[in-house]
Backbone of each chain as ProteinMPNN parsed JSONL, in Angstrom:
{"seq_chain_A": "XXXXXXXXXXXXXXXXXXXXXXXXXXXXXXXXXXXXXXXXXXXXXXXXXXXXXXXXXXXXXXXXXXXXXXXXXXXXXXXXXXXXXXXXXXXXXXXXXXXXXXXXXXXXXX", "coords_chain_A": {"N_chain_A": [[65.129, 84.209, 106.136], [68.398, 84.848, 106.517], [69.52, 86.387, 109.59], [70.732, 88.6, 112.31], [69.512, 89.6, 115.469], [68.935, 92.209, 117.546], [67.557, 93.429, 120.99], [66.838, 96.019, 122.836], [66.569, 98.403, 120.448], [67.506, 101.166, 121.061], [67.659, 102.477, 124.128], [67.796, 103.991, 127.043], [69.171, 104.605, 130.235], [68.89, 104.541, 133.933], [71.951, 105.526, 135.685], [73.509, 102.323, 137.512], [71.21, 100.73, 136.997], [70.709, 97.528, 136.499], [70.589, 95.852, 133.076], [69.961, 93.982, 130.588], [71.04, 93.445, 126.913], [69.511, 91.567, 124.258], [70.425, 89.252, 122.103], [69.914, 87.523, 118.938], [70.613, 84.794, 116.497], [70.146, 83.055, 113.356], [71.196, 81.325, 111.993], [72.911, 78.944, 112.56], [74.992, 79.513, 113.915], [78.371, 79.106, 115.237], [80.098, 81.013, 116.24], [80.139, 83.675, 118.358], [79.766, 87.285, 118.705], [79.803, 90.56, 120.816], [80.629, 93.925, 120.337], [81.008, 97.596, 120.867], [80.696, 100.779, 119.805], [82.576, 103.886, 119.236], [82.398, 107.68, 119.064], [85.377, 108.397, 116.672], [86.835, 105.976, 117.89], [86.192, 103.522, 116.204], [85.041, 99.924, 116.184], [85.137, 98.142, 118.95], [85.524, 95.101, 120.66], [83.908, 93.66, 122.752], [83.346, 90.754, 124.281], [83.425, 87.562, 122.867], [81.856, 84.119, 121.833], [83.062, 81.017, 121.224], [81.536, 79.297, 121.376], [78.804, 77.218, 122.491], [78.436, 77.17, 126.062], [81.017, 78.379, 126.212], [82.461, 81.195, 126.315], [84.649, 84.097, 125.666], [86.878, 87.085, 126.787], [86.96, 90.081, 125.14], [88.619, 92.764, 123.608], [87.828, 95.201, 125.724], [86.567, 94.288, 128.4], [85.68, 94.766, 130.438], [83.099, 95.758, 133.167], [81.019, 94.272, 131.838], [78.962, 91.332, 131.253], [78.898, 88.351, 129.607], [76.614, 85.193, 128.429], [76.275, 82.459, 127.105], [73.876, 80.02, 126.89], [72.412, 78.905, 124.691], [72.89, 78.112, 121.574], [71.879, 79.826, 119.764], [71.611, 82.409, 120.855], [73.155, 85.131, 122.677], [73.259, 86.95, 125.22], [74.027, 90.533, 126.57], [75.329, 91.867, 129.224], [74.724, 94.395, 131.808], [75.401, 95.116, 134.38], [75.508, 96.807, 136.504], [75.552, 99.526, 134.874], [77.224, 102.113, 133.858], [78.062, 105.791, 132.833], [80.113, 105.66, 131.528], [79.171, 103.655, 129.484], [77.716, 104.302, 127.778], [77.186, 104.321, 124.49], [77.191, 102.765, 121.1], [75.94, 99.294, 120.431], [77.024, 96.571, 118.841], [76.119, 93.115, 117.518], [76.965, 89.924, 116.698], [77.516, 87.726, 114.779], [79.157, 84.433, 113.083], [80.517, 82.296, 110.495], [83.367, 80.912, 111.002], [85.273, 84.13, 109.587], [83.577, 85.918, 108.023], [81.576, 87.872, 109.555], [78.248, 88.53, 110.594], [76.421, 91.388, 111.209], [73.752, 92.763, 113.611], [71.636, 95.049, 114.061], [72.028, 96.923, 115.947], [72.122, 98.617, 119.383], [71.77, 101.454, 120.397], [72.618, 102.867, 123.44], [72.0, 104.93, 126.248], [73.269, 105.948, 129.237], [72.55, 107.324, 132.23]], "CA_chain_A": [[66.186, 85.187, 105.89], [69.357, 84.772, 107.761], [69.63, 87.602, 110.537], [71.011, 89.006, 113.698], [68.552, 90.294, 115.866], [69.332, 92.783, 118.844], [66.624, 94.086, 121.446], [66.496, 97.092, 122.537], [67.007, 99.097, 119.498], [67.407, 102.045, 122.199], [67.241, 102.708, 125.104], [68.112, 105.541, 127.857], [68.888, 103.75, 131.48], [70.174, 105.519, 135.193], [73.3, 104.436, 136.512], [73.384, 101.103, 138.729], [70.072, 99.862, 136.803], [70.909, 96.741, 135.817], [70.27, 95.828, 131.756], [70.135, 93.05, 129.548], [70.624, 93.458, 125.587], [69.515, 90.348, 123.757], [71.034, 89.018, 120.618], [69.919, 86.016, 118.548], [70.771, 84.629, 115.339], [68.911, 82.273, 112.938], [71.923, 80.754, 111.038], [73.459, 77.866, 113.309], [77.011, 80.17, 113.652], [79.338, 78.852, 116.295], [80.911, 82.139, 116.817], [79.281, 84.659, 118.266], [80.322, 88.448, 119.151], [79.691, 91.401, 121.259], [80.978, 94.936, 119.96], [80.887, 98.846, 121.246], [81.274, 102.036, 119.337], [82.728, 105.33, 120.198], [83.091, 108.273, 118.499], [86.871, 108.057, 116.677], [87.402, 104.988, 118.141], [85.872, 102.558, 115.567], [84.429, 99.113, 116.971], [86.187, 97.075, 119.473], [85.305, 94.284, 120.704], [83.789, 93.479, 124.366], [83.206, 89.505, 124.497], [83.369, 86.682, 122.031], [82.114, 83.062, 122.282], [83.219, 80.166, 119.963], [80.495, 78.015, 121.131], [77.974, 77.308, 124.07], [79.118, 78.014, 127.276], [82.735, 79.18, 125.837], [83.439, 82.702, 125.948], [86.26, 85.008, 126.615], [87.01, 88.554, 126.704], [87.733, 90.986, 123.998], [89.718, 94.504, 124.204], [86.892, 96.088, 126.644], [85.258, 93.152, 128.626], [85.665, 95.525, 131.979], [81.699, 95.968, 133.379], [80.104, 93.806, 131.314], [79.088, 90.111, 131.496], [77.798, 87.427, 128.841], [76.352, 84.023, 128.786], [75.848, 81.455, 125.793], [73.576, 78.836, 127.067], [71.629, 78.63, 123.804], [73.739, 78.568, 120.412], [71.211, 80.901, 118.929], [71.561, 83.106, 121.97], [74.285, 85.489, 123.219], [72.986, 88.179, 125.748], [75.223, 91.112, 127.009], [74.456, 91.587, 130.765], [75.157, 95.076, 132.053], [75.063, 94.768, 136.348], [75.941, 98.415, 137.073], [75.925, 100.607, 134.014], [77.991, 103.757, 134.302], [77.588, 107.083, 131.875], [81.092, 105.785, 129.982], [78.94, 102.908, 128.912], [76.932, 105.067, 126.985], [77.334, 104.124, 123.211], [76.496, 101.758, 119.873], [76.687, 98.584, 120.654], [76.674, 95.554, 117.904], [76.175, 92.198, 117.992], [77.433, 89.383, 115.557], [77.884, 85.804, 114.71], [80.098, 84.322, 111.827], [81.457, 81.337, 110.353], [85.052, 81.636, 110.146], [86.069, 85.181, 109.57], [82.467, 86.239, 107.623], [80.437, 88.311, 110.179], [76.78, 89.373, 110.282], [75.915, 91.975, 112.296], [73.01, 93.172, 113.849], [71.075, 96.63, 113.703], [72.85, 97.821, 116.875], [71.645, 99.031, 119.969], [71.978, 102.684, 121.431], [72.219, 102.546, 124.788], [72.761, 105.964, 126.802], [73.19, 105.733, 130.769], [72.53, 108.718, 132.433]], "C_chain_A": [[67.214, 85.118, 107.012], [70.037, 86.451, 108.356], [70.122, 87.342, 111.904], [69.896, 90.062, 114.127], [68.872, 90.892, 117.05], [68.022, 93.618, 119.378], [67.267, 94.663, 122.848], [66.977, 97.544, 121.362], [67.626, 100.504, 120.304], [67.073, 101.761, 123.051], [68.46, 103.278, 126.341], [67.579, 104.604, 129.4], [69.745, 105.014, 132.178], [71.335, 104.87, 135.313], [73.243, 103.649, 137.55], [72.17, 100.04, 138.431], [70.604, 98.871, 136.211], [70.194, 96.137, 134.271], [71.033, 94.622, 131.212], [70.024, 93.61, 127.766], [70.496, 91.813, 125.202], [69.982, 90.458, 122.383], [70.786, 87.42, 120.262], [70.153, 86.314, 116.959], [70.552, 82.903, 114.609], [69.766, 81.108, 111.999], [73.061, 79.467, 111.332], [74.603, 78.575, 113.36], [77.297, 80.008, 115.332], [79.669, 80.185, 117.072], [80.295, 83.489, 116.914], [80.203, 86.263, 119.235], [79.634, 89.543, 119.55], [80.992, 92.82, 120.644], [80.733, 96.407, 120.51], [81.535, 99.398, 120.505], [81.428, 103.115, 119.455], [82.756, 105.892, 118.868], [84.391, 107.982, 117.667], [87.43, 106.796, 117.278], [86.547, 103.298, 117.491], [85.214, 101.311, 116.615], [85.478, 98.421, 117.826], [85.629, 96.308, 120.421], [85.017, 93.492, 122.296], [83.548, 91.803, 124.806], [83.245, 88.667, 123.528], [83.354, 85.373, 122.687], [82.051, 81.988, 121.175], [82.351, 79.016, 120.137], [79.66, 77.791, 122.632], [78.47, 76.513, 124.988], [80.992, 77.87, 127.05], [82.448, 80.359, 125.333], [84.959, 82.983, 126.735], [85.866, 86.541, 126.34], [87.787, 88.903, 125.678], [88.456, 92.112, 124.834], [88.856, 95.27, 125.245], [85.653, 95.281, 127.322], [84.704, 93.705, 129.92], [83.959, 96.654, 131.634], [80.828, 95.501, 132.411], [80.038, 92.133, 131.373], [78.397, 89.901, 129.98], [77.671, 86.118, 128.962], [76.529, 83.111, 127.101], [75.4, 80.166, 126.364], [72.801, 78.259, 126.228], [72.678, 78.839, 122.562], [73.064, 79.623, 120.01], [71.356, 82.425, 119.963], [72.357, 83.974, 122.569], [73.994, 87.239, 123.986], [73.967, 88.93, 126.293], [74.735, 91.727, 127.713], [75.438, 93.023, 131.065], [74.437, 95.18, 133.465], [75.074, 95.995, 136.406], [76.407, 99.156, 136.006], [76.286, 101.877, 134.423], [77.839, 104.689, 132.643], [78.902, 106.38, 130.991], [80.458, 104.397, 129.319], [78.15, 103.011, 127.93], [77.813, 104.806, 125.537], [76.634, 103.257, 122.595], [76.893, 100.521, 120.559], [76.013, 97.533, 118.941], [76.435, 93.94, 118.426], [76.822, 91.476, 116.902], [77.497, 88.043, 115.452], [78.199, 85.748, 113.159], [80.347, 82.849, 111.833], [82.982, 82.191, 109.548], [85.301, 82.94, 110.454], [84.757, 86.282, 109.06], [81.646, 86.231, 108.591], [79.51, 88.985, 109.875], [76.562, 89.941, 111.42], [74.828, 92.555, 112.748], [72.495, 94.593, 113.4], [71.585, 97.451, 114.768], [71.561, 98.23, 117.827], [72.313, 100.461, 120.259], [71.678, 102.85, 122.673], [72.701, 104.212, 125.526], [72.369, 105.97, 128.45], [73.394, 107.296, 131.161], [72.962, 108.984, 134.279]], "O_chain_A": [[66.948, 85.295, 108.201], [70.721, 87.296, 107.78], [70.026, 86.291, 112.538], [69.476, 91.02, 113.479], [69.182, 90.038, 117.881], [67.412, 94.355, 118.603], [67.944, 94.057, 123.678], [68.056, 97.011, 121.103], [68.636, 100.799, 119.666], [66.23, 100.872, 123.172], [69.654, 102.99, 126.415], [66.481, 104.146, 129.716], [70.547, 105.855, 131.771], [71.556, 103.697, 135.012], [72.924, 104.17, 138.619], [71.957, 98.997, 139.05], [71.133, 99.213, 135.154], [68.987, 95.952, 134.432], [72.224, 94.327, 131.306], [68.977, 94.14, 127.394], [71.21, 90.951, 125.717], [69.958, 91.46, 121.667], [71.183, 86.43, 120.876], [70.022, 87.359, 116.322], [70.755, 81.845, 115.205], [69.195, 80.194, 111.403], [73.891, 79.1, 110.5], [75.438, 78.069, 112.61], [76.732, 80.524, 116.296], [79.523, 80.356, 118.282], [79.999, 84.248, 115.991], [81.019, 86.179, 120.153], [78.699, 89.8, 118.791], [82.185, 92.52, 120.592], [79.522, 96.299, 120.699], [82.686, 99.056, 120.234], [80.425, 103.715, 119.839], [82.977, 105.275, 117.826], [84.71, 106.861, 118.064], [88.635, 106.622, 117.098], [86.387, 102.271, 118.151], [84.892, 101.644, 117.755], [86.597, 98.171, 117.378], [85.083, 97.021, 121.263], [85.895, 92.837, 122.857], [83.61, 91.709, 126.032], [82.84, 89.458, 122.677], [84.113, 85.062, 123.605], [81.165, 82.003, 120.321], [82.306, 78.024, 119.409], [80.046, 78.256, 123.704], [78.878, 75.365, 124.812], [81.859, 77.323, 127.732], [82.217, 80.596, 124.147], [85.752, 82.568, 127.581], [84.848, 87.012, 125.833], [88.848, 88.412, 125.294], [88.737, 92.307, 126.017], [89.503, 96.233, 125.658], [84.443, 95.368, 127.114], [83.649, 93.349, 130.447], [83.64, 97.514, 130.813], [79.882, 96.215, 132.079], [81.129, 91.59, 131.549], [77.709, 90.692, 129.335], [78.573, 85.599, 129.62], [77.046, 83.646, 126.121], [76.197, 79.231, 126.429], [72.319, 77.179, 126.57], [73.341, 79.873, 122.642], [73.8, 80.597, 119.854], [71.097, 83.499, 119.419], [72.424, 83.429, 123.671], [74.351, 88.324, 123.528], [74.958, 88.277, 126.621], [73.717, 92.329, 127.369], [76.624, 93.015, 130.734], [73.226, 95.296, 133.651], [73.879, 96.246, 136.249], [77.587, 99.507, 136.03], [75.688, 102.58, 135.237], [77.548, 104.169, 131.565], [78.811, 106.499, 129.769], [81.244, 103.888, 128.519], [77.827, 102.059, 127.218], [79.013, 105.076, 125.506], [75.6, 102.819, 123.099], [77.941, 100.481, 121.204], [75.015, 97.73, 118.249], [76.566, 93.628, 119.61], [77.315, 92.204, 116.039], [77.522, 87.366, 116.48], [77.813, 86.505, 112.269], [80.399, 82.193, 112.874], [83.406, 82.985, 108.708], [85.589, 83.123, 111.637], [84.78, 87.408, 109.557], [80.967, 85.24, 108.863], [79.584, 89.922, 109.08], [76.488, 89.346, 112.495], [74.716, 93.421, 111.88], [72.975, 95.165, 112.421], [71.613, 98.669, 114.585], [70.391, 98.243, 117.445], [73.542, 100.459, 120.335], [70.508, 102.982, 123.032], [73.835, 104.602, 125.246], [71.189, 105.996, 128.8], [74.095, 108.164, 130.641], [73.017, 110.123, 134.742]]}, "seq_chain_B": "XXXXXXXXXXXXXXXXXXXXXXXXXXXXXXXXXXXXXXXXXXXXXXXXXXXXXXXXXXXXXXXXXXXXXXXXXXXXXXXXXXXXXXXXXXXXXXXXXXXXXXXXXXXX", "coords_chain_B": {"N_chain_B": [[99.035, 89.591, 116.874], [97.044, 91.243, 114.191], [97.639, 94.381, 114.109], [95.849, 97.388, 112.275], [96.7, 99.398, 110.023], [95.17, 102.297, 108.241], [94.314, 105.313, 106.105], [92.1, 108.417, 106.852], [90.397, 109.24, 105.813], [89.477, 109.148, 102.297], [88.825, 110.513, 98.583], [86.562, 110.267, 96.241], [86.006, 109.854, 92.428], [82.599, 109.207, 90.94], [81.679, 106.366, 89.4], [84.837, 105.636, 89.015], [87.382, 103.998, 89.985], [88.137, 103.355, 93.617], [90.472, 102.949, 95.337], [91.805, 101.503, 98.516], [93.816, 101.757, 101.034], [95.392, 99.415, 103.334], [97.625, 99.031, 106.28], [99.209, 96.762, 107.288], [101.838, 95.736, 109.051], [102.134, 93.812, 111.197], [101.225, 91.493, 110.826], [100.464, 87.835, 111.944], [101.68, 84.845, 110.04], [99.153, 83.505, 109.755], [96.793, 84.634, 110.383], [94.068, 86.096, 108.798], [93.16, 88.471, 106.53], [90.561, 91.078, 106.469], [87.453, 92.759, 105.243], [85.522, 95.019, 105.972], [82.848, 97.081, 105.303], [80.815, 99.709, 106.734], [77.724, 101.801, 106.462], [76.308, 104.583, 107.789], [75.247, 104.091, 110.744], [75.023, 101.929, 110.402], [74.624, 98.44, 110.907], [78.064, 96.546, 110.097], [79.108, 95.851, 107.017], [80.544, 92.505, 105.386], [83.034, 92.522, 103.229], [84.911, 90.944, 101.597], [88.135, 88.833, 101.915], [91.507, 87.881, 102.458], [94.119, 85.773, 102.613], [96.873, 84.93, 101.302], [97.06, 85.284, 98.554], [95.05, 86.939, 95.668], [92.661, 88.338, 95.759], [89.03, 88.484, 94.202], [85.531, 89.367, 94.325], [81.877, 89.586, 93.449], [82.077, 92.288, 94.491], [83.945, 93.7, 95.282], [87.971, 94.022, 94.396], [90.646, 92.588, 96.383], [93.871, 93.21, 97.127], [96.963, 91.958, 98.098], [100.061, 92.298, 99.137], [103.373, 90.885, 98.534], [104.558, 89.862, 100.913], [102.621, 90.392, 102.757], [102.487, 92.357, 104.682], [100.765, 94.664, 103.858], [97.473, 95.748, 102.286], [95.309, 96.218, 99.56], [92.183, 97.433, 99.387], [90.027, 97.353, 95.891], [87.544, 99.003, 94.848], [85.959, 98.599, 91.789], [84.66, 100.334, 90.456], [83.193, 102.702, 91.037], [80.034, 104.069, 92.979], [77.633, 106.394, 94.221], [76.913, 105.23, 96.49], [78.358, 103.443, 97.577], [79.878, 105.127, 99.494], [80.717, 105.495, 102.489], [82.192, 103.887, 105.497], [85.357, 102.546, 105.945], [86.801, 98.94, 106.955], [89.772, 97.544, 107.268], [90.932, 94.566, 108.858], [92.269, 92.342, 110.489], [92.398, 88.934, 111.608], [92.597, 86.594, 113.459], [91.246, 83.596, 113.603], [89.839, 84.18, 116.957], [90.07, 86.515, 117.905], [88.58, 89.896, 116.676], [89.731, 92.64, 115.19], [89.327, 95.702, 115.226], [90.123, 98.501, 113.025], [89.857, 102.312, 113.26], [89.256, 102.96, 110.5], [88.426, 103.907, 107.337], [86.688, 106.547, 105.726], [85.487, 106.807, 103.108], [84.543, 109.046, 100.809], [81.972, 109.281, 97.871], [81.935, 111.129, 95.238], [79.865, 113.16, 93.14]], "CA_chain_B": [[98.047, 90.179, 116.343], [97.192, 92.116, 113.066], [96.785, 95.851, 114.394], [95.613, 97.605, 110.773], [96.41, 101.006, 110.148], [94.109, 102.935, 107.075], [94.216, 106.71, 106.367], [91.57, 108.658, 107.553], [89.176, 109.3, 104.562], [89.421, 109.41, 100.749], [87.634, 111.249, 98.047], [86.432, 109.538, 94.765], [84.87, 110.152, 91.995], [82.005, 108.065, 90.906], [82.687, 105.477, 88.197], [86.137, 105.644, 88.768], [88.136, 103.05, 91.089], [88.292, 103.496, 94.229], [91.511, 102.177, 96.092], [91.741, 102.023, 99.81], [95.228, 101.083, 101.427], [95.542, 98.945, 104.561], [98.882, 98.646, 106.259], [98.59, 95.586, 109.142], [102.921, 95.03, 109.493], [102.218, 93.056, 112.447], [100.18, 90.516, 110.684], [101.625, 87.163, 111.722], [101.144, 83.88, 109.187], [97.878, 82.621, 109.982], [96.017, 85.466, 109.891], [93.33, 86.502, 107.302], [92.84, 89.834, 106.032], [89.283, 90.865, 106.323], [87.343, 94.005, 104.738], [83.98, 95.442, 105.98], [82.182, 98.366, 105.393], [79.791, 100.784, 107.498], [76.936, 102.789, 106.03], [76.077, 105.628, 108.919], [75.741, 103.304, 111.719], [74.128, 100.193, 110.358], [75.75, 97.31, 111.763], [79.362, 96.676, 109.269], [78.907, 94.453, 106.33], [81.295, 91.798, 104.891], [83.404, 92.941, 101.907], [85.751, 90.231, 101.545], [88.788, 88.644, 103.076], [92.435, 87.32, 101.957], [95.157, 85.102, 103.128], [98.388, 85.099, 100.311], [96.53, 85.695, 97.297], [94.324, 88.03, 95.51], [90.968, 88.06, 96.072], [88.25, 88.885, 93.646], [84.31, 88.701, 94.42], [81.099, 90.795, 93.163], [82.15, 93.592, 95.026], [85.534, 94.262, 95.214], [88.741, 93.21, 94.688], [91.724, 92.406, 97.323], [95.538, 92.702, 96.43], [98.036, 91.897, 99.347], [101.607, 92.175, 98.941], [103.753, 89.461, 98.746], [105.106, 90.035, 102.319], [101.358, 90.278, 103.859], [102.259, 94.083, 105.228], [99.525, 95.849, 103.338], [96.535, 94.832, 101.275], [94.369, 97.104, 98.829], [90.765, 97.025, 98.651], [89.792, 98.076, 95.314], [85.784, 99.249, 94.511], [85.911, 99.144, 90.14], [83.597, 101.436, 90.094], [82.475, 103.373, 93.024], [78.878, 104.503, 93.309], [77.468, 107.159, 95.776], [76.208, 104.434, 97.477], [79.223, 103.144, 98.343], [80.052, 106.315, 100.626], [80.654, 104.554, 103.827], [83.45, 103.504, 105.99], [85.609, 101.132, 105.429], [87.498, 98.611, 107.353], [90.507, 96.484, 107.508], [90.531, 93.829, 109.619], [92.82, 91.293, 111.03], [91.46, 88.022, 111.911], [93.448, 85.473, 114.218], [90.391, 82.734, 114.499], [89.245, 84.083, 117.65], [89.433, 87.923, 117.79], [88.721, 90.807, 115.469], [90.648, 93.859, 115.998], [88.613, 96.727, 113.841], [90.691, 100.046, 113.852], [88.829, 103.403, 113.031], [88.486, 102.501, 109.204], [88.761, 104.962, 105.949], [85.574, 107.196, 105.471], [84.965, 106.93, 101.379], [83.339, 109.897, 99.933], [82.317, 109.033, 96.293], [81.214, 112.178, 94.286], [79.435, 113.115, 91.638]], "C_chain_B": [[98.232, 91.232, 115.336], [96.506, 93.412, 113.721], [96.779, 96.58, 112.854], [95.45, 99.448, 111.228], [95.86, 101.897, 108.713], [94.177, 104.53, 107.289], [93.087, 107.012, 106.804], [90.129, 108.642, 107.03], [89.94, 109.707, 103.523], [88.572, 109.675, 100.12], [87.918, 109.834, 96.273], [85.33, 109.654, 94.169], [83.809, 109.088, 91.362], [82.135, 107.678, 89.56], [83.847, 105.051, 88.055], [85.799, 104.277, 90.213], [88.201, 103.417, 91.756], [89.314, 102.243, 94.814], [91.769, 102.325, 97.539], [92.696, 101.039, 100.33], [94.816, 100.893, 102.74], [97.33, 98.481, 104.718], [98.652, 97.705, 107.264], [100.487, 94.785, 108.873], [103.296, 94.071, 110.177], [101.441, 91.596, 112.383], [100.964, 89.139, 110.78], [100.465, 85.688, 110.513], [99.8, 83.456, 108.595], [96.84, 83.373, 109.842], [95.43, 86.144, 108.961], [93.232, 88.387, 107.245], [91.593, 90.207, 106.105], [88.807, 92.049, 106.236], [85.455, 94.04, 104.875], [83.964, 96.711, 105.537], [80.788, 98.656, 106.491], [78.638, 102.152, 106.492], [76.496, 103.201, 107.191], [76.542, 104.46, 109.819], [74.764, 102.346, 111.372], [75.127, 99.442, 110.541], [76.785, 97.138, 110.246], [79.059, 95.336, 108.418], [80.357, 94.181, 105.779], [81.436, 91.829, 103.81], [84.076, 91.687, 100.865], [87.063, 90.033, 102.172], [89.674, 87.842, 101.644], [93.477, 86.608, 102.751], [96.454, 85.475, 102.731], [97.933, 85.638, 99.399], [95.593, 86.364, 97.426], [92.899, 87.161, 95.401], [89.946, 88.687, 95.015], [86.562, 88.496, 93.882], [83.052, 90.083, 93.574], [81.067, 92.1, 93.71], [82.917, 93.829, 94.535], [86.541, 92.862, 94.98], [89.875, 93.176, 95.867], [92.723, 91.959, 97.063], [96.534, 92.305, 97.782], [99.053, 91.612, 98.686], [101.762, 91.19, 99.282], [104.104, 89.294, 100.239], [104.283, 90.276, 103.157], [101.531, 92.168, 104.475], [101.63, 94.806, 105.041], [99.018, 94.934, 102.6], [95.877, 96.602, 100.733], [93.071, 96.444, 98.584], [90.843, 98.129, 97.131], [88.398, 97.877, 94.742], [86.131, 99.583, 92.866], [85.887, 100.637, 90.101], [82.672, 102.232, 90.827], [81.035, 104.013, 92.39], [78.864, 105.482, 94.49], [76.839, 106.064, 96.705], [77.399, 103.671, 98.127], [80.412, 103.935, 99.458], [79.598, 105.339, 101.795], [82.184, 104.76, 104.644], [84.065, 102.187, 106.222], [86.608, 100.18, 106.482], [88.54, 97.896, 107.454], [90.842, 95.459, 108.545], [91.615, 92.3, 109.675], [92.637, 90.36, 111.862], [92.114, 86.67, 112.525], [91.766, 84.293, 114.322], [89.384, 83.086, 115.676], [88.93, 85.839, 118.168], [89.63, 89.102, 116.64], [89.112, 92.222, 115.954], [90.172, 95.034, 114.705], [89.483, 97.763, 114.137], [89.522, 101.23, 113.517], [88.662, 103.008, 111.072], [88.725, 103.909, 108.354], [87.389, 105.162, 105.757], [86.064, 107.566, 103.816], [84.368, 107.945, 101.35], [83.673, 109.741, 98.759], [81.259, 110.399, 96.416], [80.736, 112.219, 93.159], [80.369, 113.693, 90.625]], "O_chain_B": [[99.184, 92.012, 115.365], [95.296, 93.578, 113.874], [97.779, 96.322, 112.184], [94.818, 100.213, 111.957], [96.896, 102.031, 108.062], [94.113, 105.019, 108.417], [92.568, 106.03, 107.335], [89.089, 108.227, 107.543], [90.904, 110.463, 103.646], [87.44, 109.378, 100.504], [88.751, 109.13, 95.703], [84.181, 109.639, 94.61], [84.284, 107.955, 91.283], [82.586, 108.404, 88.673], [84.132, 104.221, 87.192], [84.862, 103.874, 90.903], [88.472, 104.569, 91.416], [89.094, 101.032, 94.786], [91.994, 103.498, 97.839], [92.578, 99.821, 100.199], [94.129, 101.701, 103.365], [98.068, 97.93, 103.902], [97.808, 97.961, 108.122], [100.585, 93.594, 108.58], [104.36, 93.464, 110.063], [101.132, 90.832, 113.297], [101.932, 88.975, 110.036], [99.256, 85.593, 110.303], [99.46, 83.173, 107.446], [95.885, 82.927, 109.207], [96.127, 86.837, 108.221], [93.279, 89.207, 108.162], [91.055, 89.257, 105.536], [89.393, 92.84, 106.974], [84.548, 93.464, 104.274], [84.983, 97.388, 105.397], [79.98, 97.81, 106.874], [79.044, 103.214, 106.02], [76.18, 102.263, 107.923], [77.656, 103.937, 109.821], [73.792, 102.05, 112.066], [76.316, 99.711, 110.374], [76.269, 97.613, 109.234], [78.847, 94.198, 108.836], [81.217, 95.053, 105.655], [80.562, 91.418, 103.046], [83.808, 91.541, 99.672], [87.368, 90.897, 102.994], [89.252, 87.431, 100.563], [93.607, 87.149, 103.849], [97.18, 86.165, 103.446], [98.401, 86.766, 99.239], [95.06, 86.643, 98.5], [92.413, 86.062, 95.136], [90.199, 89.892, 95.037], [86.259, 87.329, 93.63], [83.399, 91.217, 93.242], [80.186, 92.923, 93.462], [82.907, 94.2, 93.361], [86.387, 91.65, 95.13], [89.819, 94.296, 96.374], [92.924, 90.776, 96.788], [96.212, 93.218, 98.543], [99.075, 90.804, 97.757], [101.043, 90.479, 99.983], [103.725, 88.202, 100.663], [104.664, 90.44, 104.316], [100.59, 92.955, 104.575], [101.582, 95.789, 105.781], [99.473, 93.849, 102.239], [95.962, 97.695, 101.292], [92.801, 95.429, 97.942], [91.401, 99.225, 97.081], [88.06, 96.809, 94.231], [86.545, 100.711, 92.6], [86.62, 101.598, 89.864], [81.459, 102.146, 91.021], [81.08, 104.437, 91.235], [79.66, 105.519, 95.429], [76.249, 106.415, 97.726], [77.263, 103.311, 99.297], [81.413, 103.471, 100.005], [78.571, 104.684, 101.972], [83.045, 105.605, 104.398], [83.558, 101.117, 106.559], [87.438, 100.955, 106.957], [88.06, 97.009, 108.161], [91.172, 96.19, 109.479], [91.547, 91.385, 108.855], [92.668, 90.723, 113.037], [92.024, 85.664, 111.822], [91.226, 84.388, 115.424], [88.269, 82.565, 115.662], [87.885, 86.276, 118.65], [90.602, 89.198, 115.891], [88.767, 92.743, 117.014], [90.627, 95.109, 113.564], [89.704, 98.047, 115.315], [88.331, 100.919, 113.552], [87.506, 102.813, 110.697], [89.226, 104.891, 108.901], [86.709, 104.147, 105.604], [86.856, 108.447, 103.484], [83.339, 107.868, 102.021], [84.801, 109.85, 98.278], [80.323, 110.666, 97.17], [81.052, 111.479, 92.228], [80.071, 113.679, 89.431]]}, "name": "protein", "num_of_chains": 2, "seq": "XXXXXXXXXXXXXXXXXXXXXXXXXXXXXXXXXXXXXXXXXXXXXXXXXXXXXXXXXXXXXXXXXXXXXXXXXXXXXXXXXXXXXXXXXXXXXXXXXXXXXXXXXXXXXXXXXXXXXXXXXXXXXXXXXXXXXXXXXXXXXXXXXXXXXXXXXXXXXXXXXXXXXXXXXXXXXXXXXXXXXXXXXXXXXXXXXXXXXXXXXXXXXXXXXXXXXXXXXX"}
């Protein structure tokens, strides 16, 4: 079954603990994406990489890192979480323009 | 870049059509049109997507003006199950620019 898989499903961290979410996907897709959701402010878009080791930054890449040294692979590396990092996050990979997205993590920094 | 602007929410009743307007003025050439939805917060599924022409698939269909400035999703036949939120989506190749999206309520 072709899936995106994100781990933690939750999870409730202090501020300054450093956190990894993982994200894999099972469907050979080049293009893979990081996402956050607020309240009223729909998804937007914190990293994207079109292929291993190429990323860049989306609209909100400020305090967060990612890697792609595995195609299947695209973790989103939080060094020093702060309380406004508290939200949904998604994950994704696509050919083309057709994304699949994960089950989302909830992450709340306290 | 296509920034996409969508009212806020629409009501509809079920069976009927549901039509949901996207305006994206700023969309330049190359860029696709692209239409998810959101049930609560499960990750956003893939509705369909347009270029120049209309789009038709087992879901929905997708009209865009001749001049690319707006597109219409339209749901036939709405279900309560298709109570969600919806998105428009402008798609340069390399980033996706989601705005807040049109909250559907279908009724009975």
């Amino acid at each position: 079954e072709a899936q995106v898989t994100q781990n933690p499903r939750y999870l409730i961290t202090v501020t300054g603990k450093k956190l990894t979410v993982t994200c894999s996907q099972n469907m050979n897709h080049e293009y893979m994406s990081w996402y956050r959701q607020d309240p009223g402010l729909g998804l937007r878009q914190i990293y994207y990489s079109m292929n291993v080791e190429v990323t860049d930054k989306g609209d909100v890449p400020e305090g967060y890192k990612v890697s792609r040294k595995e195609k299947r692979n695209f973790p989103l590396i939080l060094e020093s979480p702060s309380p406004n990092q508290t939200s949904l996050y998604f994950c994704a990979s696509s050919y083309f323009g057709e994304q699949y997205f994960g089950p989302g993590t909830r992450l709340t920094v306290t | 870049d296509a920034k996409t602007t969508q009212p806020t929410s629409m009501d509809c009743a079920e069976g009927r059509a549901a039509n949901l307007p996207c305006n994206h003025s700023t969309i330049s050439g190359n860029e696709y049109v692209y239409w998810y939805r959101q049930i609560h917060s499960q990750g956003p599924q893939y509705i369909i997507h347009g270029l120049k022409n209309n789009e038709t698939n087992e879901m929905a269909s997708l009209i865009i003006t001749e001049d690319r400035k707006s597109s219409t999703l339209i749901l036939p036949h709405a279900t309560l199950r298709d109570t969600a939120v919806y998105y428009c989506i402008g798609y340069n190749f390399n980033k996706f620019y989601f705005g807040s999206g049109t909250k559907l309520n279908v009724k009975p």
